[in-house]
N, C-alpha and C positions, 0 to 999 in steps of 0.2 A: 445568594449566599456570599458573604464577604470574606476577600482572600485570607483574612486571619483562620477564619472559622471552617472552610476548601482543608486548609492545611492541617487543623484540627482533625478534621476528620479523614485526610490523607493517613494520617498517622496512625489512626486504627486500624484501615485497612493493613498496614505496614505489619502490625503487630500478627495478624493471621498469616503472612509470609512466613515469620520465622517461630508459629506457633499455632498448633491444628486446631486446640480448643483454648478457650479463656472465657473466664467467672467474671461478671462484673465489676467485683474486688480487684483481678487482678490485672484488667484494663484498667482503670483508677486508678493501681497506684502506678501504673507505667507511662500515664497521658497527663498525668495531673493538672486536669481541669475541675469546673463544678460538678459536682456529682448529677447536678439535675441537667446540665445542657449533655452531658454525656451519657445518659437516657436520652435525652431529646433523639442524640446521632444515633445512637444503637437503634432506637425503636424506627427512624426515619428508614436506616438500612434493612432491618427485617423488611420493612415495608414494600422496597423498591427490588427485596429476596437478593440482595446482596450478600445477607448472614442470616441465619438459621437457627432459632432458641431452641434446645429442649433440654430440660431438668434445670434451667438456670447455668446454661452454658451457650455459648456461642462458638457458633463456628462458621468458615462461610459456605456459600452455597455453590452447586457444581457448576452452575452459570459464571458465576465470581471468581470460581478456584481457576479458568479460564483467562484470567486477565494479569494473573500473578508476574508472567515472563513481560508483561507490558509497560509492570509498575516500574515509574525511575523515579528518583531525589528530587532531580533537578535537570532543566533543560538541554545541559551538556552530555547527558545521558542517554540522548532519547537516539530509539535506533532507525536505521532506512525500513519503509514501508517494503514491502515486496510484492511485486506488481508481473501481472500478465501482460506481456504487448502480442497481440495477433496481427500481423501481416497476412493479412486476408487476399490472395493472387491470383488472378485468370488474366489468360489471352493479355498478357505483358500489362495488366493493370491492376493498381492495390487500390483496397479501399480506405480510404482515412475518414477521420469522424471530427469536425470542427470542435474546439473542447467548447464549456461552457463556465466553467470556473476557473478559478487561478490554482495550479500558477499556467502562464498561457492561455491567460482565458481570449477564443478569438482566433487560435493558432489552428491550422490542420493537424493531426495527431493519428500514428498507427491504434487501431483498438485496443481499449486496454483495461484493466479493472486488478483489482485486491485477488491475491491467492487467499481462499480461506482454508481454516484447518483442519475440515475434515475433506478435502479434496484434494488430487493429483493432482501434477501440471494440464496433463491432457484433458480433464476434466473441467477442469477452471476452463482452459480455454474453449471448450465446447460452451459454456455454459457462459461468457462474456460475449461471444457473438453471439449468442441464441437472442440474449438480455439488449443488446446495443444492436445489432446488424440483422435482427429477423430472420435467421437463416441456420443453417447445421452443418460443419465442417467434416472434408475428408481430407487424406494426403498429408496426419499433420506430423510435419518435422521440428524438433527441437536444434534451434540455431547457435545460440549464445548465449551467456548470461554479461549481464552490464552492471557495477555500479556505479553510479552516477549520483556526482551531488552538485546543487544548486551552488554558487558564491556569490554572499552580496556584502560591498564594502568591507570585504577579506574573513565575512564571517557566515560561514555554514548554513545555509534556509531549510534545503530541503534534501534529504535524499533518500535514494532506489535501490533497489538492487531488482532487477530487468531478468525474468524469462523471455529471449524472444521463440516466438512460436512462426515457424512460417506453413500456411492452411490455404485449402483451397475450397469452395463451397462447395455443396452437393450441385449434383446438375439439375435439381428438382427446385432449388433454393436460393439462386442467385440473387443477392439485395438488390433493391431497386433504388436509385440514387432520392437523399431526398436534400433540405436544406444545407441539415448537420452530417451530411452522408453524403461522399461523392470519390466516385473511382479516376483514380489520376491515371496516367499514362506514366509510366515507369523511368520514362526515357526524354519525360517533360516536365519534371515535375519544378514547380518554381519554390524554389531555396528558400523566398522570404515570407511566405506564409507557411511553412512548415515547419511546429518547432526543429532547431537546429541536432538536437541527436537523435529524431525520430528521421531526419533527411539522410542523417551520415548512419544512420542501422539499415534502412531501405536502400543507399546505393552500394554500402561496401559490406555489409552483414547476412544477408537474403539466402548470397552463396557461398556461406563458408559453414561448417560443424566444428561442434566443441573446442568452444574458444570463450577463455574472460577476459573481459574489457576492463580497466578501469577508465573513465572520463569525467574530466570538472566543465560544470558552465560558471562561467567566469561572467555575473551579469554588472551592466551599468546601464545608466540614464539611454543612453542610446543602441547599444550592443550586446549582442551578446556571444563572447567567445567559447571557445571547443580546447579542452586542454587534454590530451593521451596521457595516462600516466603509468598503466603497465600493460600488457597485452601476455599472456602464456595459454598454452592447451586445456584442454575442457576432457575428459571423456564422459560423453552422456550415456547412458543404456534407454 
C-alpha cells in the first residue's frame, strides 16, 4: 500500500477515536476521497475485524478499540515502549541474553520483553523468563524504573521506560547457559560487550529500592555515551 493511501486510511481509523459509530455518508463527507476506494478501505478493515458493520453503521472492533492510546499524527508523537528488564541473580552471577536485533544487535543485554495490558509487573516478569531463560522466578523485587532514550545526531531514535526487576530462579530451574544465554560473574563483567545502561543498572541499580532514573545514550559512529539527567525517590508497594 502506498504512503498516500497508509494515510488515507489512517484517517479513518482517526475518525473512530473521536466517534463510536459512523454511516458511510458520514465517513465520506469527513475523508473526502472516492466513494468506491473508500469501500475498498472499509470492507479491507471489516476484513482484517479492525471495524465491525451492522445495520449499515461502523464501528470498531474490541481488538481495534485497544490500539486507540497508540494512535499518533506524526512521528514526534510517538511514545517510549515500556519494557521489563529481569536481572536474573544466583551465587554473585546474572544472566544476560545476547540480543538479536537492533537496536544492539550483538550486545549482551539484562532479559527483557514488552509489559503487556492485561498483566502486572510481577507477572510479565515471570512470564519473560519462562519465554527467554526456560525457567520460573522466586525472590522477585522491584528495583527502579529508567527512562531512557536512544540519541542519534541530536535527534531522538528510541526510547523506554525500564521496570527493573531483580529475581532469583527456582532451585528446580536454574537456566543452562547456551549461545544467546550465559551467566557473567557480577564482579567481571566486561563493559564492552554489554549494552552501556544495562552495565550501569547491574553495577549501581541491583541494590538500591525505589528510585527514577532518567538517562540519555548519546550515540555516534564509534561510541557511545551515558548522560544522568534527573535521579528522585520511587515508592513502589
Amino acid at each position: 500500500m502506498g504512503l498516500k493511501l497508509q494515510k488515507q486510511r489512517e484517517k479513518i481509523f482517526q475518525l473512530f477515536i473521536y466517534n463510536e459509530r459512523l454511516s458511510f455518508s458520514q465517513i465520506l463527507k469527513q475523508i473526502k476521497i472516492p466513494s468506491n476506494l473508500l469501500a475498498y478501505f472499509l470492507k479491507k478493515m471489516v476484513k482484517e475485524e479492525m471495524l465491525e458493520k451492522r445495520a449499515g453503521v461502523y464501528k470498531l472492533t474490541e481488538s481495534a478499540e485497544k490500539l486507540i492510546p497508540f494512535f499518533v499524527k506524526n512521528s514526534e508523537m510517538i511514545s517510549p515502549l515500556v519494557v521489563i528488564l529481569v536481572a536474573l541473580v544466583t551465587e554473585k552471577k546474572v544472566l544476560l541474553i545476547k540480543r538479536d536485533k537492533r537496536p544492539y544487535k550483538g550486545f549482551w543485554s539484562i532479559i527483557s520483553g514488552r509489559l503487556l495490558i492485561n498483566e502486572s509487573i510481577k507477572e510479565a516478569a515471570a512470564r519473560i523468563v519462562k519465554e527467554k531463560a526456560y525457567c520460573e522466578i522466586d525472590a522477585v523485587e522491584q528495583k527502579s524504573v529508567i527512562y531512557e532514550r536512544l540519541i542519534e545526531k541530536d535527534k531522538s531514535k528510541h526510547g523506554f521506560v525500564f521496570f527493573l526487576i531483580k529475581a532469583k530462579p527456582k532451585n528446580n530451574s536454574i537456566p543452562k547457559e547456551k549461545e544467546y544465554l550465559q551467566w557473567f560473574n557480577l564482579n567481571k563483567l566486561n563493559k564492552r560487550k554489554i549494552i552501556a545502561s544495562d552495565y550501569w543498572m547491574i553495577k549501581e541499580l541491583l541494590e538500591e529500592n525505589g528510585k527514577i532514573h532518567e538517562e540519555t545514550l548519546v550515540e555516534t559512529k564509534k561510541t557511545t555515551k551515558m548522560k544522568f539527567l534527573y535521579l528522585w525517590p520511587l515508592s513502589i508497594s
